[in-house]
N, CA, C and O atoms as a MOPAC input file, in Angstrom:
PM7 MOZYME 1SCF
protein

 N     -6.31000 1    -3.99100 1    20.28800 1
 C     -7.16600 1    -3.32500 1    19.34600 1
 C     -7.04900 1    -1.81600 1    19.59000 1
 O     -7.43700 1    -1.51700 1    20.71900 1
 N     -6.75500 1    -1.09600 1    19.07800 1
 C     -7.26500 1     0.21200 1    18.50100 1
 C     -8.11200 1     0.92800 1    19.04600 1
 O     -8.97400 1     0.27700 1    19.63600 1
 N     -8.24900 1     2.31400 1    19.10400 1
 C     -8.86700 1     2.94300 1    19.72800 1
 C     -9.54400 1     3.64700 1    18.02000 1
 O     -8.95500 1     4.04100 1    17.01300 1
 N    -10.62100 1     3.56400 1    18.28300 1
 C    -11.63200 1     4.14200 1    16.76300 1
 C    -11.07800 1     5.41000 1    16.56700 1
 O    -10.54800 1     5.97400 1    17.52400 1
 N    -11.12800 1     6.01700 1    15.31400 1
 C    -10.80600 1     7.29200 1    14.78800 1
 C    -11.85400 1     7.88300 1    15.11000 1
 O    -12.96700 1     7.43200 1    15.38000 1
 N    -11.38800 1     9.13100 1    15.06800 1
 C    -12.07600 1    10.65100 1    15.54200 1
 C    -13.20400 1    10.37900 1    14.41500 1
 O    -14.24400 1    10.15400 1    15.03400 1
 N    -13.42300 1    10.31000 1    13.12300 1
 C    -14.05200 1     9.64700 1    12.24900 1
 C    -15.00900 1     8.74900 1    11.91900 1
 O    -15.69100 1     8.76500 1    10.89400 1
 N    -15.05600 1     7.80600 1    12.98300 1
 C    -15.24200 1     6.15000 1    13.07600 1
 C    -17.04100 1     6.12300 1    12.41900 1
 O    -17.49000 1     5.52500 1    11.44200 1
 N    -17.62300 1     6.87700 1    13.25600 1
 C    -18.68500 1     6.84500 1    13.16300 1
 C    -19.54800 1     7.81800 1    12.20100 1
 O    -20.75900 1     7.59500 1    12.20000 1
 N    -19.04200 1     8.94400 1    11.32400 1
 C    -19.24000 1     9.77200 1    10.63600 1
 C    -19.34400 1     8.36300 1     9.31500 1
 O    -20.36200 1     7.76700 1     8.96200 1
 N    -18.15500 1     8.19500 1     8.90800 1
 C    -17.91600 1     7.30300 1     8.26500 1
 C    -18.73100 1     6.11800 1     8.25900 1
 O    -19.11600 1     5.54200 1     7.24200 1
 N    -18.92600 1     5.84900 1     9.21300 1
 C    -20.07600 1     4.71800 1     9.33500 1
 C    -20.72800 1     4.54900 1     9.21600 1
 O    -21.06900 1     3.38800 1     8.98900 1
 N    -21.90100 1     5.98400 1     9.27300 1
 C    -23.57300 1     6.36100 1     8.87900 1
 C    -23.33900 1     6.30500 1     7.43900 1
 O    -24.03800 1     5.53300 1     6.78300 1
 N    -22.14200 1     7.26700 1     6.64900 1
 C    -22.00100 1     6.83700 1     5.66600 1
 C    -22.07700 1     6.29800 1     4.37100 1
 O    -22.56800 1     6.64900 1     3.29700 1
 N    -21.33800 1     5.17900 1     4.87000 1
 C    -21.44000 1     3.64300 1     4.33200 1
 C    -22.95100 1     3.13200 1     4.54700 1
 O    -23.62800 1     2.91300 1     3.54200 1
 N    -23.49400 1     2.93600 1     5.81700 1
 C    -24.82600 1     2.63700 1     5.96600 1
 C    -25.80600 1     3.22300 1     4.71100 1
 O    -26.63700 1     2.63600 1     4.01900 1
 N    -25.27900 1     4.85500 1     4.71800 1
 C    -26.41600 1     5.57700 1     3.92000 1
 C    -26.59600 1     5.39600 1     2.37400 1
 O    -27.60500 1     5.73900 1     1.75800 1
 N    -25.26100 1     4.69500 1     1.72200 1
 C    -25.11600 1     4.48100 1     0.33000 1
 C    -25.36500 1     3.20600 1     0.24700 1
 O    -24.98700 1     2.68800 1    -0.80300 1
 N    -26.09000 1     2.24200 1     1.32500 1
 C    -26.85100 1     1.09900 1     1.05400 1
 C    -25.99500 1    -0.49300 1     1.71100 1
 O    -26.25700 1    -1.67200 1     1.47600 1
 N    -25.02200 1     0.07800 1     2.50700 1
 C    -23.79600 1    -1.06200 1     2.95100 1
 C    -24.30200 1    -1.49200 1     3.81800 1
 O    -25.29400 1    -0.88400 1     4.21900 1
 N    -23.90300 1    -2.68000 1     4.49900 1
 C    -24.56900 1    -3.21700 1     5.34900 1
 C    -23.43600 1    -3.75100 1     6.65500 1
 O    -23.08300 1    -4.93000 1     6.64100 1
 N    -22.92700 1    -2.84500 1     7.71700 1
 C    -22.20600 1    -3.28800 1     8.52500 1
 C    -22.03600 1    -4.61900 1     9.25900 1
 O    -22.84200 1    -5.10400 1    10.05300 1
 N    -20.90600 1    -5.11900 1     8.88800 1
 C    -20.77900 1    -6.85200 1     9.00300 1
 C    -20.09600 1    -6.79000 1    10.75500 1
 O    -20.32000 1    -7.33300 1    11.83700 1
 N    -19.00100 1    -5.59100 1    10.07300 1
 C    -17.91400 1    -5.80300 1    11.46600 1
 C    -17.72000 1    -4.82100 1    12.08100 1
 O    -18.58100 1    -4.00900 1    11.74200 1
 N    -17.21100 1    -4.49600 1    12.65300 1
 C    -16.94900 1    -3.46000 1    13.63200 1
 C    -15.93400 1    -3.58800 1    15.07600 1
 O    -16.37100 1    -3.31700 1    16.19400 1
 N    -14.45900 1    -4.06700 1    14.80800 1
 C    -13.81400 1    -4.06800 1    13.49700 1
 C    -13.96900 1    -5.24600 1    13.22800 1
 O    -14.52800 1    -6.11900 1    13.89200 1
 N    -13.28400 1    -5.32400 1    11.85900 1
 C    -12.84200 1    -6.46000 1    11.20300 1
 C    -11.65700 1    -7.28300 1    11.32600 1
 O    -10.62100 1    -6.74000 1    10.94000 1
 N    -11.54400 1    -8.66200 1    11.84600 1
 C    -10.53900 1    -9.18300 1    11.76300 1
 C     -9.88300 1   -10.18600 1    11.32100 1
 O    -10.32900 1   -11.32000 1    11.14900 1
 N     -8.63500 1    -9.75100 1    11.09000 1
 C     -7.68100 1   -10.29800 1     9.55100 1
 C     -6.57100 1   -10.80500 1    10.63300 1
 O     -5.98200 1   -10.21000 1    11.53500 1
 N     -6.53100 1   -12.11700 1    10.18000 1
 C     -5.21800 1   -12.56000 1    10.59000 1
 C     -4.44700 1   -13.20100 1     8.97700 1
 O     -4.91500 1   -13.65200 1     7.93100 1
 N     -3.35300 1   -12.99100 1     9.38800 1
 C     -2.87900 1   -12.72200 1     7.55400 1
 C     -0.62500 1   -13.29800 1     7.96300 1
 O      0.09300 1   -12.30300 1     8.05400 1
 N     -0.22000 1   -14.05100 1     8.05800 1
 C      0.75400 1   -14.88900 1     8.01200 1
 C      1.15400 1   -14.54900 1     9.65300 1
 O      2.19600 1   -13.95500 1     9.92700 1
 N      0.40300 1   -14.90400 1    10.46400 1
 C      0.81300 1   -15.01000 1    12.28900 1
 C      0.51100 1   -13.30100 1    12.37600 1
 O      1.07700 1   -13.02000 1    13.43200 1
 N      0.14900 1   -12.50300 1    12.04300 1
 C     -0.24900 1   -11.07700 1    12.01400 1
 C     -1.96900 1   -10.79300 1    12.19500 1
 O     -2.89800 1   -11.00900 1    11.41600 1
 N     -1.93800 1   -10.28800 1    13.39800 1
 C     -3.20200 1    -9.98800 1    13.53400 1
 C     -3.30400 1    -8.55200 1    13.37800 1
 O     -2.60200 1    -7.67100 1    13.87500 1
 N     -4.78800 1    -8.42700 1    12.21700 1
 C     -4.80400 1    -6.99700 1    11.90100 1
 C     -6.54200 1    -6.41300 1    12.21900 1
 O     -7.44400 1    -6.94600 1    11.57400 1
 N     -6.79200 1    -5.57900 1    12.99100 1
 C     -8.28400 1    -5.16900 1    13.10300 1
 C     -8.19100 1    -3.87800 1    12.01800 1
 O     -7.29600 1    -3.03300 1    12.03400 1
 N     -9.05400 1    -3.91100 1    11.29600 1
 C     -9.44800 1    -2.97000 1    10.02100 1
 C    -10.47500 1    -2.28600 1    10.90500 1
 O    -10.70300 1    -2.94500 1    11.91900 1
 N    -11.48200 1    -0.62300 1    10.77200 1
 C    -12.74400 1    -0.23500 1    11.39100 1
 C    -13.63000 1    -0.79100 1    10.78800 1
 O    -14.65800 1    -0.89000 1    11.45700 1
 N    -13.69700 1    -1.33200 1     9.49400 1
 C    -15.29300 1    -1.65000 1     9.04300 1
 C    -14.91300 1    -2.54200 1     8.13300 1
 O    -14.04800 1    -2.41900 1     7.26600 1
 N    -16.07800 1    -4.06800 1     8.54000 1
 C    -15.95900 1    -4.44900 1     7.37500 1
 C    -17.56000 1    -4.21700 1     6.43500 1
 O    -18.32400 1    -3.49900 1     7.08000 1
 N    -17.95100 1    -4.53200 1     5.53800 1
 C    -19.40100 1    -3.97000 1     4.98100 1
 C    -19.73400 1    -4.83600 1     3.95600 1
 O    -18.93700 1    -4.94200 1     3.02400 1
 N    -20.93000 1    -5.58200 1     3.94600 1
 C    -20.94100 1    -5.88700 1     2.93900 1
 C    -22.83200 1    -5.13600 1     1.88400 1
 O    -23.71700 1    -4.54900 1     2.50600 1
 N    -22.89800 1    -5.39200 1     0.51100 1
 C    -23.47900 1    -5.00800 1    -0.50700 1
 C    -24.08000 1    -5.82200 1    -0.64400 1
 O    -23.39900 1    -6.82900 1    -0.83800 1
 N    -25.42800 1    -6.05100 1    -0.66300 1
 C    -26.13700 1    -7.25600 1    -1.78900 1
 C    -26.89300 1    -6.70900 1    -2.91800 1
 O    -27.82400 1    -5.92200 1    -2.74700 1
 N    -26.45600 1    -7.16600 1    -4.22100 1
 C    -26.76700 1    -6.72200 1    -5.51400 1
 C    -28.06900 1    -7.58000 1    -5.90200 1
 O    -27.86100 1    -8.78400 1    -6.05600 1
 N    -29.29600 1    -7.15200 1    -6.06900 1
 C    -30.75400 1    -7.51900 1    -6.59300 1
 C    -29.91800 1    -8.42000 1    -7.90400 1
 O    -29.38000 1    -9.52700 1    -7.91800 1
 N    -30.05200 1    -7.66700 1    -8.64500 1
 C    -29.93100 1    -7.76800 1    -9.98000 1
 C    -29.23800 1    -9.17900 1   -10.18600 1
 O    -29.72900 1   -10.16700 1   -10.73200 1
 N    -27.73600 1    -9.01200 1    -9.50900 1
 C    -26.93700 1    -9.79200 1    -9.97100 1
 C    -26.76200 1   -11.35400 1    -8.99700 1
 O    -26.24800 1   -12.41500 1    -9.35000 1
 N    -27.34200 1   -11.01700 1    -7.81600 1
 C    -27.72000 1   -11.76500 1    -6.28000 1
 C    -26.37400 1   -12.40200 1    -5.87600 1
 O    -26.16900 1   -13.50200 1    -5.36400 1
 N    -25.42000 1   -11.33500 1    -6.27200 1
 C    -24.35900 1   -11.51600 1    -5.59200 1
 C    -24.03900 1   -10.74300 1    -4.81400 1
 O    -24.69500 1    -9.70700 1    -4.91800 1
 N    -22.96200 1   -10.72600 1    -3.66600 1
 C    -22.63200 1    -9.45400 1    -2.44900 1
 C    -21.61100 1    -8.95300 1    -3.05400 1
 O    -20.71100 1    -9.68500 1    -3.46400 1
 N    -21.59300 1    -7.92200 1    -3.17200 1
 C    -19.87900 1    -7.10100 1    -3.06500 1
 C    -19.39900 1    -7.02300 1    -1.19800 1
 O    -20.26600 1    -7.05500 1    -0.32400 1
 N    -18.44500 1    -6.95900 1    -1.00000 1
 C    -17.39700 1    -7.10700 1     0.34200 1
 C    -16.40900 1    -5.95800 1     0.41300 1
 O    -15.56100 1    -6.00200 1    -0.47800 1
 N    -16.28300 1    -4.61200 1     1.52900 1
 C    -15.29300 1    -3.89700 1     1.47600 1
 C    -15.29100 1    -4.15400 1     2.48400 1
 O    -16.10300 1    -4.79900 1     3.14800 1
 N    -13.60100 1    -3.28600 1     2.95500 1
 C    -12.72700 1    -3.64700 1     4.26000 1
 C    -12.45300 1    -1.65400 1     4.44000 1
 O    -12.02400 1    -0.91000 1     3.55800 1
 N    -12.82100 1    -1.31700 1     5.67300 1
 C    -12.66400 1     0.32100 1     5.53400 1
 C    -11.86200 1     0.93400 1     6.40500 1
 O    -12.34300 1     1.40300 1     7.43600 1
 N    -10.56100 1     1.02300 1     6.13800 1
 C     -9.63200 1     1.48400 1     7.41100 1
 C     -9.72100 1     3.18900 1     7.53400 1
 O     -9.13300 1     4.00100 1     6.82000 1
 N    -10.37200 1     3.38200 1     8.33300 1
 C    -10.49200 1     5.38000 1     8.75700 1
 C     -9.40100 1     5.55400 1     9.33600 1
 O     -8.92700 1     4.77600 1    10.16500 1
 N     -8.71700 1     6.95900 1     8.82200 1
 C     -7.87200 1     7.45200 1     9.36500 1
 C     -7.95100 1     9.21900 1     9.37300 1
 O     -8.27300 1     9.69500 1     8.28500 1
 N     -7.77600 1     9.87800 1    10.11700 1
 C     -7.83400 1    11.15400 1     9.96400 1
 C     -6.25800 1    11.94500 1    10.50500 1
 O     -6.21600 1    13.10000 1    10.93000 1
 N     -5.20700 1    11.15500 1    10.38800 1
 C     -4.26400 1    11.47600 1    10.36100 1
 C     -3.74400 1    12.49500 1    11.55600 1
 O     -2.91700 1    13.38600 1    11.36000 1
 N     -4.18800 1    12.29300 1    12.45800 1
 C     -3.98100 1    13.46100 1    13.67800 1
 C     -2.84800 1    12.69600 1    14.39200 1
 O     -2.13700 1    13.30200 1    15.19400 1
 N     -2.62400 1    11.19800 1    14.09400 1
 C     -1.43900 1    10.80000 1    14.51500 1
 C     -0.65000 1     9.49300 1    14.43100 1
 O     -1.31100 1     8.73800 1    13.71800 1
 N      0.33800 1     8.96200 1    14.79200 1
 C      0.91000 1     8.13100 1    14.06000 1
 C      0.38900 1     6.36900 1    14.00500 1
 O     -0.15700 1     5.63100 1    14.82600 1
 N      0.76000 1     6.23500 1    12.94200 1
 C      0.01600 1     4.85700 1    12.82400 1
 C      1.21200 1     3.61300 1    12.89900 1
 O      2.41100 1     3.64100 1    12.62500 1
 N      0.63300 1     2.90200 1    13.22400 1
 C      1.46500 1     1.24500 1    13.67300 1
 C      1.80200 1     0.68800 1    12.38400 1
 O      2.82700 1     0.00600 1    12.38200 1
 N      1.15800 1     0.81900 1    11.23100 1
 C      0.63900 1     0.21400 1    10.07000 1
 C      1.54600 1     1.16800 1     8.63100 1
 O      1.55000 1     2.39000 1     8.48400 1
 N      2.11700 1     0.30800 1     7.89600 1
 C      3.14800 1     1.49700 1     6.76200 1
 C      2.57900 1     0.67300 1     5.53200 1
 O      2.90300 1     0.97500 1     4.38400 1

């Protein structure tokens, strides 16, 4: 796993502050024998509609090279 972006947590209050609800921290995806940790996963619950919306939030602040193309 990854060492969090310089970012990680800026980003994180965030998401919190526009009403998201931190699921993961990270998130993990295994996806054809590939294991992948994402920084956030988040999910939304909609009143109205009483369904969740689901995002996946990969931070990057580009200060250096990534494993991932």
């Amino acid at each position: 796993m990854a060492a969090k972006d310089k970012f990680h947590n800026v980003v994180k209050i965030a998401i919190e502050k526009d009403g998201w609800t931190i699921t993961d921290d990270p998130l993990f995806i295994r996806a054809e024998d590939v294991d992948f940790y994402i920084d956030l996963g988040a999910e939304k619950v909609l009143a109205a509609e009483k369904a969740g919306q689901k995002i996946a939030v990969e931070i990057k602040s580009f200060l250096g090279a990534s494993e991932v193309n």
